[in-house]
N, C-alpha and C positions, 0 to 999 in steps of 0.2 A: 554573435559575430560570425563570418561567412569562415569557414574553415579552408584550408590550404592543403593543398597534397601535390607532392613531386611525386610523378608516376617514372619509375628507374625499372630497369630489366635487371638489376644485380645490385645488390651491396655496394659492392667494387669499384662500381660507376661512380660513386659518390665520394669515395675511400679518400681522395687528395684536398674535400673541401667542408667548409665548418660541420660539425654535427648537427642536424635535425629532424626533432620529432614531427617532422610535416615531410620526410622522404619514404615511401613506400613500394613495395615490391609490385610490376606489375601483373605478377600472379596474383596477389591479395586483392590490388584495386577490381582487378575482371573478379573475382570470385566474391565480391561483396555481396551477402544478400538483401543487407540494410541501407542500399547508400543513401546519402543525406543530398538533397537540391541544395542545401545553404554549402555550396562548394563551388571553389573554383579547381582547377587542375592543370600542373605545368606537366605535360605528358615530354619524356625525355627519354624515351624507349629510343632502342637500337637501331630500330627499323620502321619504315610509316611506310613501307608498298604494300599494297591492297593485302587485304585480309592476315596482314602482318599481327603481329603483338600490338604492337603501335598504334594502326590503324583502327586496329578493335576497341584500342583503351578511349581514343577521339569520339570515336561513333557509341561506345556505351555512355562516356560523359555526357553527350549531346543528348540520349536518350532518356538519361537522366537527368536530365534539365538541368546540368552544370556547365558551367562557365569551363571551357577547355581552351588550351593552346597547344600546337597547333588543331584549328577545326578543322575537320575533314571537308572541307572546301579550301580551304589553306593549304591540305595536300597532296587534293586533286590539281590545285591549280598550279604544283609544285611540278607536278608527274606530268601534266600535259604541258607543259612551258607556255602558259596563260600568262607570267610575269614578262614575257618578250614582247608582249602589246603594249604594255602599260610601263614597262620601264626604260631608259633612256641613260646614258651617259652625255653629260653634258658639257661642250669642246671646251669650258673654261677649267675645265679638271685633265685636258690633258698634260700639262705641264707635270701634275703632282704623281699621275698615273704612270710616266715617263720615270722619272724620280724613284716609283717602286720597282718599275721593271729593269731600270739599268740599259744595257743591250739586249733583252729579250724581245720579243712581239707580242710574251702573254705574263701576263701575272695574275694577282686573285687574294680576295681581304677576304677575313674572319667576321663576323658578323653576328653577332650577341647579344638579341634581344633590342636591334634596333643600332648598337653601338659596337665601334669599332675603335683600331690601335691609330689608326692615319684622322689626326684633326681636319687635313682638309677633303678627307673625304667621309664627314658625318653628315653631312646632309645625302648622301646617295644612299649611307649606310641605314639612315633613319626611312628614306622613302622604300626601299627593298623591305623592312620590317612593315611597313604599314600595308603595303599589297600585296605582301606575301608572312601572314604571319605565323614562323617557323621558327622557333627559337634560337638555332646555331644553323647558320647559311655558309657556306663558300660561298664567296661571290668570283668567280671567274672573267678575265678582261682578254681580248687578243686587238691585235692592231692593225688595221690593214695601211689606209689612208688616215684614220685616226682609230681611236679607244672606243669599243665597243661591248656590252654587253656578251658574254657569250654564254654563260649556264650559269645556273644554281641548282646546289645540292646541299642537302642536308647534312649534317655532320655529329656524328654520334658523340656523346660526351668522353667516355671512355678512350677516345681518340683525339681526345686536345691533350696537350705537352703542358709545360708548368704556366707557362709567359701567358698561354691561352686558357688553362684553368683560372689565372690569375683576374684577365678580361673577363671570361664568362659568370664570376664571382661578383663584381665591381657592376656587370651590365645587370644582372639577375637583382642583387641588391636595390640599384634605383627604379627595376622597373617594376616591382612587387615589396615595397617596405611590411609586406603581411610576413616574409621569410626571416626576418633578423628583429623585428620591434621588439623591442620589452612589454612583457603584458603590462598594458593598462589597469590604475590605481582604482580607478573609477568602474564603476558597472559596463559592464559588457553590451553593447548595444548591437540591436537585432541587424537594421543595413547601413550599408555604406551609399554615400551621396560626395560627388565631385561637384565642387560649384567652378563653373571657369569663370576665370576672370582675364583683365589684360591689364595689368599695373604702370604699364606704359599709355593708357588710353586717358586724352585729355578730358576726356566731359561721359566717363561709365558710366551706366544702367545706376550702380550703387555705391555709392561710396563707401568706404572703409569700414564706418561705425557699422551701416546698414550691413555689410556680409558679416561681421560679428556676431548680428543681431539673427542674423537668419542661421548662421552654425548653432546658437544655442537654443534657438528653438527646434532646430533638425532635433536634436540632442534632447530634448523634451519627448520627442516624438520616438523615439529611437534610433535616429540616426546620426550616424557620426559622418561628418562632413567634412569635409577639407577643403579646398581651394586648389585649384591647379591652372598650369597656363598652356599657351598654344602648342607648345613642344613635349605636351603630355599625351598626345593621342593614343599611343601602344599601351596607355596603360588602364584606359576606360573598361580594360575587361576585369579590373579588381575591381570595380562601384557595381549597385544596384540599380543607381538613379542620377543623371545629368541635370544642374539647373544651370544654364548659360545664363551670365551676367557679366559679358563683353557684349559691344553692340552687334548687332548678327546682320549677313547679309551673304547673297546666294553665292557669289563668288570669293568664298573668305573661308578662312579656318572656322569658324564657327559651324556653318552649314558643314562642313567635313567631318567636326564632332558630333554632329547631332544625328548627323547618317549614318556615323559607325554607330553610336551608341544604341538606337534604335534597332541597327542590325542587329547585334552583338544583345538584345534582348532589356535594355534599359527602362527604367523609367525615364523620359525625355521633358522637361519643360525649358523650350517653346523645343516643338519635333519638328522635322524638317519639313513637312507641308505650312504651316503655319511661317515658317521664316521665309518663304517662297513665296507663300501669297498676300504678308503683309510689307514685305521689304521692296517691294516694285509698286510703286504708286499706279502705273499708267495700267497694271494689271489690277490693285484696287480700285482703282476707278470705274473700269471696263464690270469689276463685279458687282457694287455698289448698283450700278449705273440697272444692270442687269435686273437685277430683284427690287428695285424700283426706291433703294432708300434714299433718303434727302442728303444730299452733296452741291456743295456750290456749282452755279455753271460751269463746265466742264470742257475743253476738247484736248482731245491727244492732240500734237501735231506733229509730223513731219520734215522733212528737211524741204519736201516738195513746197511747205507750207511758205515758206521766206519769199517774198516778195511780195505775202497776199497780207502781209499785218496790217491793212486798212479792212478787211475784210473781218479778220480776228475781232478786232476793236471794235465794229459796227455791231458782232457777236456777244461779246463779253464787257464791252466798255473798256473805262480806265477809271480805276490803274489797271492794267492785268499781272494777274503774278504766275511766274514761270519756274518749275521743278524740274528737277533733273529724277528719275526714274525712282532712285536710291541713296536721295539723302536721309540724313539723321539729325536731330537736335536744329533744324532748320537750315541746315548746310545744305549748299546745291539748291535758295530757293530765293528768286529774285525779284524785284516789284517794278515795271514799269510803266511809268508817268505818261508816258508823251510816245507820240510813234515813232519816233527814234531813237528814245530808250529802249523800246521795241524791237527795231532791227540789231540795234546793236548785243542787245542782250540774248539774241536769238540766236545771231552769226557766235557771238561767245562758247553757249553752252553746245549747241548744237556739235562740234568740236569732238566734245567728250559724251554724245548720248545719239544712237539714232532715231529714237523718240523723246520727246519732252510733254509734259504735262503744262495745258494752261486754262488758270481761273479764274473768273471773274471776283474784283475785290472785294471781302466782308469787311470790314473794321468793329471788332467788338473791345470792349474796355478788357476782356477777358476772356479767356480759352478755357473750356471744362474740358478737365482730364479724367473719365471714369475708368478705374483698375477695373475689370472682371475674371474671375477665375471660376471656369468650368462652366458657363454659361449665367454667372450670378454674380452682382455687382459687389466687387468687395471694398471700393474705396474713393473716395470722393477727392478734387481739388480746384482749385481755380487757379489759371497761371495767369499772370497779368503782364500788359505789355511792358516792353520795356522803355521808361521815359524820355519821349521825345524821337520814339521806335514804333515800326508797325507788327514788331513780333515779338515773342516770349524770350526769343535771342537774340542778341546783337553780334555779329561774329566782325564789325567792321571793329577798324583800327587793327593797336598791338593784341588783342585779347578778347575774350569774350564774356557778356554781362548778361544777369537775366532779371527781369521784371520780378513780384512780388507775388507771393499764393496763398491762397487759407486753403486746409483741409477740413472737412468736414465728413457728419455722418450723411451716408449716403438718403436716410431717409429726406433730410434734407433740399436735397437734391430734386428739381420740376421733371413730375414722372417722363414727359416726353423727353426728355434728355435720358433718361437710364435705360426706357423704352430700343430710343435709338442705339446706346451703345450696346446693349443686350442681341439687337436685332443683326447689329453688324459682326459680332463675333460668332453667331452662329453660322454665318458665311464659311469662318476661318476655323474652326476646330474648338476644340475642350478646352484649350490651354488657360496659360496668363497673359492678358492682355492689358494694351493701353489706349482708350476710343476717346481722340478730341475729337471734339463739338462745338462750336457755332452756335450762338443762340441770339436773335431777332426778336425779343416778344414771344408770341407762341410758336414760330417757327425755328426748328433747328439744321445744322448742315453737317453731317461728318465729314471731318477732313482727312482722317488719314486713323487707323488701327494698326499698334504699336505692337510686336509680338514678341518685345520683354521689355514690358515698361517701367520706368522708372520708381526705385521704391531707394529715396535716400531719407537717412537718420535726419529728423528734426525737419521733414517736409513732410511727403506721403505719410509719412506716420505720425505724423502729428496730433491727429484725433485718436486714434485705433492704437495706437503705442506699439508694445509686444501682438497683441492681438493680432495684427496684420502677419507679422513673421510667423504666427502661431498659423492662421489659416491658409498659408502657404505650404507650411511642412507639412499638415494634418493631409491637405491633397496626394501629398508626394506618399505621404505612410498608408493611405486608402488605395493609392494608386498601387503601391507596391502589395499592399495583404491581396490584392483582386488579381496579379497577376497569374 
């Protein structure tokens, strides 16, 4: 298990809050001659200006390939006021802002690892921690015409009062459960794995049974996994290894987990190139398209494009079916009949997308779904449509249905089909993937690569049982011994 160390300049600093054997002098931390990489470090020296105590404790961590907070990018960018580009006050807080100041022009909140005393100002308090992360911030405000940013500084422990020992206690607590846990009953396991989820998402990557299923295979492998959600980002630097299973996409918290995590030195599955260029269709396409693999007829279109759907049609036929860039689970993907379904479904999406994808129709009784991890096929299915449907999902009406699947072993499976899904993840990276396919006979089409694909209890695992969870985690514990 990754060990923990409060880096303090004194005793004293610490003297008003619980006891523990994880607070060390920062004399001792610099003078280590054995340190250990299985380390994170909350550095909470006095002082972080250049070639300070502080500073030195950030930059030996880093050198020692430990997990540190603040990183010495965290407080260069502190020193140079790099946080005045990137952060903002925004006019629906000034009411609350108003509220702390009274009659003043200036006030200024406490800032603790992300969290603060003012509820309705935790979202500015949690984005200040994510661009700048420094464990105890002043955040300073003045007012001209409205509420504005005006500094942050650092604030040494030693110089918080009771109400703010109190905060920094409470904030420190949820943002590293490594500081207060009761040792574990069970064997001590070598890393730690966050798996995100989103408990609120109607149609997840995995369902309930399925993340169960993958925590106790981590745990198999030596890793002890937890689960965490969108409002966990400051805390990605206690893990060794991220696996996202909320659906991911380039403008969303996910892609923002997977960029820090990556920074911040992770193991990443799916890493943020992989969610970039499997989550914009009209950029799969263009790659597909590029390295010459088989995909159904094909065009981007434009907004220029609307008026010429007699031309499209003469291209592609009908039905044509129409994507919007970044859907998922078939959301944002539309089919029409007649050139009028045509216009109209154009002028619709077009709306919400300056590009649209449109393809010529396939109808197959079935979609193959091959899983691949690492460039090798690890899982087989057939999704069927749904009855009296031309896709795998039905999202009309109150609700949403899905057709019928068999898994199977991938030998199974007609080599030109695994060929192709093989052929197209090597476009897209290492990761884990999800390659439907089209299949004509001895012809196949990819439609689209998934880059966190579905693995739920009592479907994808259906052949492969535990096995599949097993050769997911075994990636992540090879990925991790390699780094």
């Amino acid at each position: 298990m990754t060990q923990l160390k409060i880096v303090v300049d004194k005793q004293t600093d610490w003297a008003g809050l619980y006891p523990s054997a994880d607070v060390v002098l920062a004399s001792d931390y610099l003078a280590d001659v054995a340190p250990s990489e299985r380390c994170r470090v909350i550095n909470l020296c006095r002082q972080y200006d250049y070639l300070s105590t502080g500073y030195y404790c950030s930059l030996l961590a880093e050198a020692r390939a430990q997990q540190v907070i603040p990183s010495v990018k965290a407080l260069r960018d502190l020193s140079k006021r790099q946080w005045s580009a990137v952060l903002s006050v925004n006019t629906s807080l000034d009411k609350q802002l108003n509220l702390l100041a009274g009659a003043s022009q200036k006030c200024s909140m406490l800032v603790c690892f992300g969290k603060c005393e003012f509820d309705a100002l935790a979202d500015i308090a949690r984005s200040v921690f994510e661009q700048i992360a420094v464990p105890i911030v002043r955040v300073n405000f003045t007012k001209r015409d409205t509420w504005r940013l005006q500094s942050l500084e650092s604030v040494a422990l030693h110089q918080l009062n009771e109400a703010e020992q109190t905060l920094f206690a409470e904030a420190l607590d949820g943002y590293s459960r490594l500081v207060w846990r009761k040792p574990r009953s069970r064997k001590q396991l070598k890393y730690d794995m966050a798996i995100l989820v989103d408990p609120e998402e109607p149609m997840p990557p995995s369902n309930s049974v399925a993340i169960k299923r993958f925590i106790k295979a981590a745990e198999r492998q030596g890793i002890m996994a937890e689960t965490i959600g969108r409002k966990d980002l400051s805390r990605l630097v206690e893990y060794d290894a991220l696996f996202i299973r909320a659906t991911t996409s380039v403008n969303h918290y996910t892609y923002r987990f997977a960029r820090t995590a990556q920074a911040e030195g992770l193991v990443v599955m799916d890493d943020p190139d992989s969610i970039l260029r499997c989550t914009n269709k009209v950029y799969l396409s263009q790659l597909l398209s590029t390295h010459k693999l088989p995909m159904p007829p094909t065009r981007i279109l434009t907004k220029n494009d609307m008026g010429k759907e007699q031309a499209l049609i003469d291209e592609l036929g009908l039905p044509v079916v129409l994507k919007i860039p970044d859907g998922s689970f078939s959301v944002g993907v539309k089919k029409a009949n007649t050139l009028e379904e045509l216009k109209v479904i154009l002028k619709e999406m077009f709306q919400g997308s300056a590009l649209l994808l449109a393809q010529g129709f396939l109808y197959t009784e079935f979609d193959w779904r091959i899983g691949v991890l690492n460039g090798q096929p690890l899982y087989a299915c057939r999704y069927y449509m749904v009855k009296n449907h031309w896709q795998i999902y039905n999202h009309s009406g109150s609700g949403s249905s899905s057709g019928g699947f068999d898994a199977m072993a991938t030998f199974e499976v007609p080599k030109i089909v695994l060929k192709a899904a093989v052929d197209a993840c090597k476009l897209i990276g290492d990761g884990f993937y999800g390659v439907d396919i089209k299949q004509e006979g001895r012809k196949v089409y990819i439609i689209e690569v998934n880059d966190n694909p579905s693995v739920d209890s009592a479907v994808e695992d259906k052949y492969l049982g535990a096995e599949l969870y097993n050769a997911v985690m075994a990636e992540f514990r090879k990925r991790l011994e390699n780094r």
